[in-house]
C-alpha positions as CSV (number, residue, x, y, z in Angstrom):
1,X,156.2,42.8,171.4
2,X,156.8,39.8,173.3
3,X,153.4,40.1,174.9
4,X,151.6,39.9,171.6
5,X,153.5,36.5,170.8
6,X,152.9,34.9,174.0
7,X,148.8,35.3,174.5
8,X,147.7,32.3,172.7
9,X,144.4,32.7,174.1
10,X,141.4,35.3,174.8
11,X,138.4,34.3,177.2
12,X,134.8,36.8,176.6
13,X,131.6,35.7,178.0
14,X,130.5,33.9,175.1
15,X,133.2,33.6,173.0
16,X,136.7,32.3,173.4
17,X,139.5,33.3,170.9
18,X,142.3,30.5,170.6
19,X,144.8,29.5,168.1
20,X,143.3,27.6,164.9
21,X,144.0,23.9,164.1
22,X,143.6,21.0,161.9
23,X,140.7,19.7,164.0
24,X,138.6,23.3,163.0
25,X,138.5,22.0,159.2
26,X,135.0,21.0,159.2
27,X,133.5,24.0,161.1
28,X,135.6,26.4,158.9
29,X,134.7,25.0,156.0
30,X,131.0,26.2,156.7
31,X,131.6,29.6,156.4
32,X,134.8,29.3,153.9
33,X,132.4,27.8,151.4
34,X,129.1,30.0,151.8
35,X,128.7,32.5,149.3
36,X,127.5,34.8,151.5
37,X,129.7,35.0,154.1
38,X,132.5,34.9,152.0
39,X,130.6,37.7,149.5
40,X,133.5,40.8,150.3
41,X,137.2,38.7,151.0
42,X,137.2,35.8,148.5
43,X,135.6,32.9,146.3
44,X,134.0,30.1,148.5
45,X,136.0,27.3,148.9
46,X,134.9,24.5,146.3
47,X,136.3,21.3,148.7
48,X,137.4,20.9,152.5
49,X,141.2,19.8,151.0
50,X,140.9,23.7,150.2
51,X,140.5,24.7,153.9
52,X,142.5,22.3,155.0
53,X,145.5,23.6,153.0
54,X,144.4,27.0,154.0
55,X,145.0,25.9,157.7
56,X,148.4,24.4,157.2
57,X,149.6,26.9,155.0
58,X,148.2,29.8,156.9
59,X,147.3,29.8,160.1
60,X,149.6,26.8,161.7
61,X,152.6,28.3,159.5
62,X,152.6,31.9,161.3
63,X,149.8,31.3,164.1
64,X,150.3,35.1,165.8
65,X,147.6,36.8,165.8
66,X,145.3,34.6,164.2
67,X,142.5,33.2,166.3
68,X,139.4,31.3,166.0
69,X,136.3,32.2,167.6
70,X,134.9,30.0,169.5
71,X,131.3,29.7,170.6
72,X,131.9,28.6,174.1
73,X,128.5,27.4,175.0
74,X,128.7,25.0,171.9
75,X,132.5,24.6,171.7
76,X,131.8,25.3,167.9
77,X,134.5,27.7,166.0
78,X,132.0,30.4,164.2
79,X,134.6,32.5,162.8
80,X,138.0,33.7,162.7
81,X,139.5,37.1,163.9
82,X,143.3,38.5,162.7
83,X,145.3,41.1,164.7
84,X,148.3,42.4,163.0
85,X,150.7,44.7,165.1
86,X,153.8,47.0,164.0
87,X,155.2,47.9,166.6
88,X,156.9,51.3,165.3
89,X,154.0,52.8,164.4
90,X,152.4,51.2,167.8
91,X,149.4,50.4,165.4
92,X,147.1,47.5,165.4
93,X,145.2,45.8,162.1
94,X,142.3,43.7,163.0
95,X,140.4,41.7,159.9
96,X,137.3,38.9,160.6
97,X,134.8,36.6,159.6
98,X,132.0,35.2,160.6
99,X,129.3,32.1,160.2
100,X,126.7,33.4,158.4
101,X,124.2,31.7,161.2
102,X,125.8,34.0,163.5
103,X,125.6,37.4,162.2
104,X,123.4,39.7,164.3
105,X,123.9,38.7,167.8
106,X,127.0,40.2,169.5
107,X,129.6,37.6,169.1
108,X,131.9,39.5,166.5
109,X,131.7,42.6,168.8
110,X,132.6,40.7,172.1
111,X,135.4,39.2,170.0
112,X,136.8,42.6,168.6
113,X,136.1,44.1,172.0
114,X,139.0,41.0,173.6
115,X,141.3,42.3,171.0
116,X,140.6,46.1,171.6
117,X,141.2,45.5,175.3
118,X,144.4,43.6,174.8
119,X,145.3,46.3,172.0
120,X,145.3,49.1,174.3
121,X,145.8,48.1,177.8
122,X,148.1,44.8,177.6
123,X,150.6,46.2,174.2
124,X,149.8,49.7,174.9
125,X,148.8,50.5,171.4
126,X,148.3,54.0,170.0
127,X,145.6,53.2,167.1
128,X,143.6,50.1,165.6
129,X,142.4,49.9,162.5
130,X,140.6,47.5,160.1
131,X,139.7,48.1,156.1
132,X,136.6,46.3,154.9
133,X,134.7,46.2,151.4
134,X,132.7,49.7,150.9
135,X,129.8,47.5,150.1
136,X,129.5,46.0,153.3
137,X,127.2,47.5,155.3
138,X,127.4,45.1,158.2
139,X,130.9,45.5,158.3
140,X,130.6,49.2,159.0
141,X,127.7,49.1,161.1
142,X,129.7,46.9,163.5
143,X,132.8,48.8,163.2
144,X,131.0,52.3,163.9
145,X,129.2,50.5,167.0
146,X,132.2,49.7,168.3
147,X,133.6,53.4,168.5
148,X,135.7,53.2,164.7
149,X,135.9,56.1,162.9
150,X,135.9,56.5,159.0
151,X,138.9,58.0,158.1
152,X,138.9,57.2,154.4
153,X,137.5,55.8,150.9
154,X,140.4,54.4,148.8
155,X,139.1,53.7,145.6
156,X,140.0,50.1,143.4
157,X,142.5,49.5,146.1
158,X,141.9,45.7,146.4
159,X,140.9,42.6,144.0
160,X,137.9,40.3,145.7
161,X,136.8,37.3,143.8
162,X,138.9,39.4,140.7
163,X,137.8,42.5,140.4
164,X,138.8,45.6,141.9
165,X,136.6,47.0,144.4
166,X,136.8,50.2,146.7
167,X,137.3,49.6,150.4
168,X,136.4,51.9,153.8
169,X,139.2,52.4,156.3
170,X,138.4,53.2,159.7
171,X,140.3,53.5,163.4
172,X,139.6,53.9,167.0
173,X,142.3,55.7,168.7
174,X,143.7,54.6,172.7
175,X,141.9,57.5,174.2
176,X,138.7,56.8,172.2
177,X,138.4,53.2,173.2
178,X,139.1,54.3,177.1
179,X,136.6,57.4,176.8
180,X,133.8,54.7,175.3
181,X,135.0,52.2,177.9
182,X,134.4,54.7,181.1
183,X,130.6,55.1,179.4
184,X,130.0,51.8,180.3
């Protein structure tokens, strides 16, 4: 999918997805470290040498489909957003996080909404789907909200901070997100 490669950028109303660099150390490191916000995907990062490695070895090495989001108003990144695509099954896997400080108020949605729109009408997708800790309420609050459906509990299927935890899988089909976009 050349199209996938190509879009380096995403532009919402208040948010503004864009390929992650060395200069987004400090801001990631807010949210990399906080127990909280890091509570379902991994242990905090102890030092800013850990996110910076974590930038070089991650994100700059194979930047597609990894974005930071960007608080446009601010210019501030706030959190980070994944799309992975195969393009046999035409299927989409989206993963995020977010500053803790900016839970609650319709940045995350606006930035999965980009990606759904680009999903679906720019790559032509047939599904999306994203996996998130089955103790995370937010998570699936956020994920229902935006039109996902539960499609399945797979018990001890991941290790976070080590131990093996259950985690919720859920989609949103082509014709979903167009039905729930004509609503609007």
């Amino acid at each position: 999918m050349e199209e996938f490669e190509k879009q380096k950028t995403f532009d919402g109303d208040r948010v503004k997805l864009r390929p992650i660099g060395l200069d987004d150390v400090d801001d990631l490191y807010e949210f990399t470290s906080d127990e909280e916000a890091t509570r379902y995907l991994y242990t905090p990062h102890k030092d800013k040498e850990q996110t910076s490695r974590l930038v070089s070895t991650y994100y700059l090495k194979e930047p597609v489909g990894k974005y930071a989001i960007e608080h446009k108003e601010s210019g501030k990144m706030i959190g980070t957003i994944e799309f992975r695509v195969d393009d046999y099954t035409m299927n989409g896997e989206l993963g995020y996080t977010m500053h803790r400080s900016f839970w609650g108020q319709g940045y995350m949605s606006e930035a999965i909404k980009l990606i759904f729109d680009f999903a679906f009408s720019t790559l032509g997708l047939a599904r999306v789907f994203a996996e998130y800790d089955y103790r995370n309420d937010n998570s699936g609050r956020l994920l229902d909200r935006l039109g996902m459906k539960r499609e399945g509990h797979l018990r001890q299927n991941h290790i976070v901070r080590g131990a093996l935890t259950d985690s919720i899988h859920c989609s949103i089909l082509k014709g979903e997100y167009v039905s729930k976009a004509a609503e609007k």
